[in-house]
Structure formats: structure tokens, C-alpha cells
C-alpha positions, -999 to +999 in steps of 0.1 A: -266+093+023-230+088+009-220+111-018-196+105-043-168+126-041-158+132-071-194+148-078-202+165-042-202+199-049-194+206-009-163+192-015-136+213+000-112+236-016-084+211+000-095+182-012-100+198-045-061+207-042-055+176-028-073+152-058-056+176-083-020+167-067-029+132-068-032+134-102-008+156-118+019+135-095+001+103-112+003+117-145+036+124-141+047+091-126+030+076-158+047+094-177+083+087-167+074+047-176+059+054-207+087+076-222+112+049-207+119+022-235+133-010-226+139-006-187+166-020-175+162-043-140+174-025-115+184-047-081+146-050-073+141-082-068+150-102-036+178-131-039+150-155-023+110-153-024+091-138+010+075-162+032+043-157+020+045-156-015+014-179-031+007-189+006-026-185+023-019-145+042-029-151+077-060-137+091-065-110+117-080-082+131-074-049+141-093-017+150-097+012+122-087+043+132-120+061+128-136+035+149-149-001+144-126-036+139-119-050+104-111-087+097-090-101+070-114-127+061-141-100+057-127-091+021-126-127+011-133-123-023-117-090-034-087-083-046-066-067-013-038-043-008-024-045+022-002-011+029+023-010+060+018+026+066+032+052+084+021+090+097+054+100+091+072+083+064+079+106+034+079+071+011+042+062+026+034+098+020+043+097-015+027+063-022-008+074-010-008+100-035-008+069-060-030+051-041-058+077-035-064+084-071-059+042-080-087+039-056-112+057-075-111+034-100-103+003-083-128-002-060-154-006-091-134-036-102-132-053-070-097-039-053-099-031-018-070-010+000-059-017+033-037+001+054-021-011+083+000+013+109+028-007+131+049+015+134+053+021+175+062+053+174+035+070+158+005+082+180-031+073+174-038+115+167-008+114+144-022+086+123-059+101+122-045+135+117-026+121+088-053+102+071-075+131+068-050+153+053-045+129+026-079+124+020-072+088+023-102+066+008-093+035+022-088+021+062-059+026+084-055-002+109-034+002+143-012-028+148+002-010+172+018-045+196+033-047+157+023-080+160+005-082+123+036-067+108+058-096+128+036-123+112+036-110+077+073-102+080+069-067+068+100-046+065+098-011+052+067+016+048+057+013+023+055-024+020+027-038-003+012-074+002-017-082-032-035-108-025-056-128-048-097-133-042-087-165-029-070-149-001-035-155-015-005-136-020+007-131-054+027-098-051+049-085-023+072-060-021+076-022-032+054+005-048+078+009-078+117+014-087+119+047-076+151+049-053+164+085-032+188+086-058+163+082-084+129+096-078+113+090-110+097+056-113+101+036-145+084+008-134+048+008-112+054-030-095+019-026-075+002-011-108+013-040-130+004-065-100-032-053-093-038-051-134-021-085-134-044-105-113-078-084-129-066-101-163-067-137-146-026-133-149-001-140-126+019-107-116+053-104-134+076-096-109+055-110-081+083-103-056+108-069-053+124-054-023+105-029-004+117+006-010+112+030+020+116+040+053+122+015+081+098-003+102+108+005+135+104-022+163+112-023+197+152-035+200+141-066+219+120-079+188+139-057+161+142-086+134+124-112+151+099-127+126+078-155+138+090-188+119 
């Protein structure tokens, strides 16, 4: 029988560490926006709209790392976000200590995370290895042909795609405005997308530029995006 985790009192001392991280590093996050008054733009949002935006995302499928397929179409009806990952990314890192706490609460409502690893140079062992250590609570997919990541024309890790529960994609783009320069986020684009479309509204930005690492490709299809 499943247990919930925030109750299981075999719960490990690292994931106890781990849950606590998550949420001071929340807290804090939340924080920096709420003490920011009247946040100035910064140059988040793209010149022209992604592909995708308020089109029908493209089914597939793809094997989970801990065993089994998943399909797209299987979460017909939830509210998805789908997260190019990445084993070593510092930027996905960071994001999944968002996400892990986020998905404690949003699965209730209907939100289900997806994760999706096309990055080639990351091993399978590195990828598994990595979602335990974060305690991740949601699936990692390996796209490793990259081929999902061509279709959806994702750039960076992170790189967040929210679709609606009709299967269409109202947000795209980055996790917040947090830059290398400045770490604090003001603004939580993926937060204000997923409570956007929960309220029957339409997400306000629904398209930024993906902040993170780069999405590495073989140099034969490096920028090569299916048209």
C-alpha cells in the first residue's frame, strides 16, 4: 500500500532534509516577490510567440526512467507540466526544488508534472541517480534520440510547456525571472501560469524566454526544429 510521504514515519532522515530545503528555498523564493512592489519587466518575454502557443501539443511516448512507457494523451484531462530536464543542469536542479514541494499540493487539484530528459549527454544511471536524490515526485522521461525536444522546439533546461486539460498550451517558457546575475526571483511565471488556468484564466504572460542551461544536441541537428 502507498503511503503518503508527508505522514510515513519511515521516511528517511534525507528526505526529511531534503523536504525541509524544498521549502525554506520556496519560502524564500516567495518571499523575494512579495516584498518586491511594482516589478519592473525584465527582457522575459520573446519578440514572437513559440510554435505551440494555444496549439494542440503533440502526442508521444517515452519510457520512465524507473520502468514502464507514458503517453501524452494518457493525462488528457489534467493540467500538465512538461519539464525539459537535466541530471546535470544547476538551473533544472534548482527548479525541482520548486517543483517538488508545488507537487504536494498540485496533484490534489488536478496538475500533473512531467519531466522529460533530452539531453544526449546524460547517461540513463545519471538521470535515475539524480531523480532519487531529489526526491523527485513526478516522472522523468528519456527522449534520449531528442526527438520530443526537436518537435516541441525546446531550448534550454529548464524549459516549461502548461498545457490546458484540453491538451493545449497556454504557457511556455521559463521557471521565473531569476537570471545568473540575479538569483532572486521577483516573478514565479510557472506559479502564476498553473494558478492561472485553475481559476478558468488565461496565464498572463503566457510566453517568456527560457532561462537556463543549454539543450545540447548533436551538431548535425543543433537548431534544427521540425517545421
Amino acid at each position: 500500500m502507498n503511503r503518503d510521504p508527508k505522514q510515513d514515519p519511515r521516511k528517511s532522515d534525507s528526505e526529511a532534509r531534503w523536504v525541509d530545503a524544498v521549502r525554506a528555498e520556496t519560502r524564500r523564493m516567495e518571499a523575494a516577490q512579495a516584498h518586491t512592489r511594482r516589478v519592473e519587466p525584465r527582457q522575459v518575454v520573446p519578440n514572437e510567440p513559440h510554435y505551440w502557443l494555444n496549439r494542440l501539443a503533440p502526442d508521444f511516448t517515452l519510457p520512465i526512467v524507473d520502468g514502464g512507457r507514458l503517453s501524452l494523451a494518457d493525462l488528457r484531462g489534467y493540467i500538465v507540466i512538461l519539464n525539459f530536464w537535466s541530471a546535470e543542469c544547476a538551473w533544472s536542479r534548482r527548479a525541482d526544488v520548486l517543483l517538488v514541494y508545488r507537487a504536494l499540493t498540485w496533484e490534489s487539484k488536478g496538475v500533473r508534472i512531467v519531466g522529460i530528459a533530452s539531453n544526449y549527454n546524460e547517461l540513463e544511471s545519471q538521470i535515475r541517480y539524480e531523480t532519487q536524490s531529489r526526491h523527485l515526485r513526478y516522472p522523468v522521461l528519456m527522449d534520449f534520440d531528442h526527438r520530443v525536444a526537436d518537435l516541441y522546439r525546446a531550448e534550454k533546461t529548464p524549459h516549461f510547456f502548461v498545457l490546458d486539460r484540453q491538451g493545449l498550451a497556454r504557457y511556455i517558457g521559463a521557471l521565473d525571472d531569476a537570471t545568473q546575475e540575479e538569483r532572486d526571483a521577483r516573478v514565479l511565471f510557472l506559479d502564476k501560469s498553473v494558478n492561472a488556468l485553475l481559476n478558468n484564466r488565461d496565464p498572463d504572460p503566457p510566453c517568456t524566454i527560457p532561462y537556463g542551461c543549454e539543450l545540447p544536441r548533436p551538431a548535425a541537428r543543433a537548431g534544427s526544429f521540425p517545421r
